[in-house]
KELO-249948 format. One line per field, with one value per residue (C-alpha): residue in three letters; chain; residue number from 1; x, y, z. Coordinates in steps of 0.5 Angstrom, whole numbers, plus 2048, in hexadecimal, padded with zeros to 3 digits. Layout:
r c(ALA/...);
c c(A/...);
k c(NUM/...);
xx c(X/...);
yy c(Y/...);
zz c(Z/...);
END
This chain:
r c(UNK/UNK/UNK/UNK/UNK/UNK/UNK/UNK/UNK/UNK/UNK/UNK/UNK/UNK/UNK/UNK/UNK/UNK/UNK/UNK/UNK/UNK/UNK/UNK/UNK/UNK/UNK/UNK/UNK/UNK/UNK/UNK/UNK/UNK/UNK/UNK/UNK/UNK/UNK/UNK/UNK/UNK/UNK/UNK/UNK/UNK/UNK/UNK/UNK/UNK/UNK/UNK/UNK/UNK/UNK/UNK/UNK/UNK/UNK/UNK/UNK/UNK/UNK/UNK/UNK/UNK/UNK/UNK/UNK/UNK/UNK/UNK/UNK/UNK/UNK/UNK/UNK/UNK/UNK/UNK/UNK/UNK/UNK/UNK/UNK/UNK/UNK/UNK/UNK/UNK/UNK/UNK/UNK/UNK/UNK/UNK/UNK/UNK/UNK/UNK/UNK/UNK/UNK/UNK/UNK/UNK/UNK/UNK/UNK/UNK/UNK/UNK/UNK/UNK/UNK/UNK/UNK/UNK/UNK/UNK/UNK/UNK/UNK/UNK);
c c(A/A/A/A/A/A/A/A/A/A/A/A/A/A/A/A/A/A/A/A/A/A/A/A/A/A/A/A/A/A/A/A/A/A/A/A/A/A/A/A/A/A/A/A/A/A/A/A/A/A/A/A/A/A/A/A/A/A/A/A/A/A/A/A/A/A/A/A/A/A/A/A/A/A/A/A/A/A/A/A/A/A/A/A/A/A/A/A/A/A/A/A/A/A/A/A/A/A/A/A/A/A/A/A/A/A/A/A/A/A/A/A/A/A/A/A/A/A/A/A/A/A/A/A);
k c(1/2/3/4/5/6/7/8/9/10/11/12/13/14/15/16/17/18/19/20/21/22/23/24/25/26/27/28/29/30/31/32/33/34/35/36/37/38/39/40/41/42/43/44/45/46/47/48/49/50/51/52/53/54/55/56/57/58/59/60/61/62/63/64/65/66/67/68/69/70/71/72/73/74/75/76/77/78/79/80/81/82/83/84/85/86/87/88/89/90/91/92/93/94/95/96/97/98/99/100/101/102/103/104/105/106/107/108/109/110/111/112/113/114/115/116/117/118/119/120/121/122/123/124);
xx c(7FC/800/804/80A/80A/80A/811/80F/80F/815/819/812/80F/807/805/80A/808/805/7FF/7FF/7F9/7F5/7F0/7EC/7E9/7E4/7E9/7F0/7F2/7F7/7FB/800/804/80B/80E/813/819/81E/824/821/81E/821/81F/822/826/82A/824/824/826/820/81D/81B/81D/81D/816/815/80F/80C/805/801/7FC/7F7/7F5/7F0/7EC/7E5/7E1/7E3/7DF/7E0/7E5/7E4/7E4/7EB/7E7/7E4/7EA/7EE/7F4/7FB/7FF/807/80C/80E/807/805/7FF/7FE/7F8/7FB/7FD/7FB/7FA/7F9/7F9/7F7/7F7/7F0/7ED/7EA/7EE/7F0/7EE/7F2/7F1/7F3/7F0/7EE/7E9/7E7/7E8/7E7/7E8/7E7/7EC/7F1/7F9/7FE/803/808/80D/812/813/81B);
yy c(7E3/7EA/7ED/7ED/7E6/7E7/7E7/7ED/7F1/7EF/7F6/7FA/7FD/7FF/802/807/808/80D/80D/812/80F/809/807/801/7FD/7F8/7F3/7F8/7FB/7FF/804/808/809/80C/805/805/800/7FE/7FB/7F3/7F6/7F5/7FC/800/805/80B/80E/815/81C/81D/816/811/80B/80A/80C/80B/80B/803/800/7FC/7F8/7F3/7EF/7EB/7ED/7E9/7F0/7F5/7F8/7FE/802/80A/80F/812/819/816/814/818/81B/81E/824/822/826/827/828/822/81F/817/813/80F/809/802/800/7F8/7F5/7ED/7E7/7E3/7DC/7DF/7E6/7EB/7F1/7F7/7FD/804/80B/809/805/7FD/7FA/7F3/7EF/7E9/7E4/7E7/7E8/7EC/7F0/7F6/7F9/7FF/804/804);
zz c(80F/80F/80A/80E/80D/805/801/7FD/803/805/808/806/80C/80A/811/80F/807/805/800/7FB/7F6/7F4/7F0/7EE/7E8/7E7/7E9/7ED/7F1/7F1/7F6/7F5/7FB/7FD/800/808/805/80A/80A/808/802/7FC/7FA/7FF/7FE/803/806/803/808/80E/80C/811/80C/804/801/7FA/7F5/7F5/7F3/7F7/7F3/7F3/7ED/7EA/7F0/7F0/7F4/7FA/7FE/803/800/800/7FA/7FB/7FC/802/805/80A/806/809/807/808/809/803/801/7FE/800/802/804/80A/80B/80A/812/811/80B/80C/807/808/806/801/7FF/802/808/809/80D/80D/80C/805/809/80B/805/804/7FD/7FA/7F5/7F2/7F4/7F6/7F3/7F5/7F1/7F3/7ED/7EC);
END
């Protein structure tokens, strides 16, 4: 299943997200990121001067993981210097509901993760 298809992600577009930081523990994984909200989101709001959409601060987590495999360092993954001279890591390319978990792809690398839920929360 793809995450389009989740109700969480209603309105939220993370081809279009920017990543800004992750981390992860014995059982998280967590990314920061700045989210594309569009207007069938709840948490949209009037885009600001020069935006494309509106793009505000959310989290991207999984918990209660069982393992994860394939994720980069943030220091070997690739960064980008914006505009405004903040620094992203990408995107996340495809992010996939599996029979045992999850598969997500991005410049951050190939990550698979076993067990565990998803959570996606926007910072108001």
């Amino acid at each position: 299943m793809d995450w389009q298809e989740l109700e969480i992600f209603k309105g939220i577009d993370l081809n279009d997200s920017f990543i800004l930081n992750w981390k992860h523990g014995k059982d998280f994984l967590t990314f920061e990121i700045e989210a594309s909200i569009w207007p069938e989101s709840q948490f949209y709001i009037e885009p600001k001067l020069n935006e494309y959409t509106c793009y505000r601060k959310a989290t991207l987590s999984f918990i209660n993981i069982e393992s994860l495999i394939g994720l980069k360092l943030l220091v070997e993954s690739p960064s980008f210097i914006d505009a405004d001279g903040s620094v992203d890591y990408g995107n996340i390319d495809s992010l996939q509901l599996t029979s045992d978990g999850f598969s997500l792809q991005g410049d951050f690398g190939s990550v698979h993760i076993k067990g565990g839920a998803i959570e996606f929360e926007v910072h108001i």
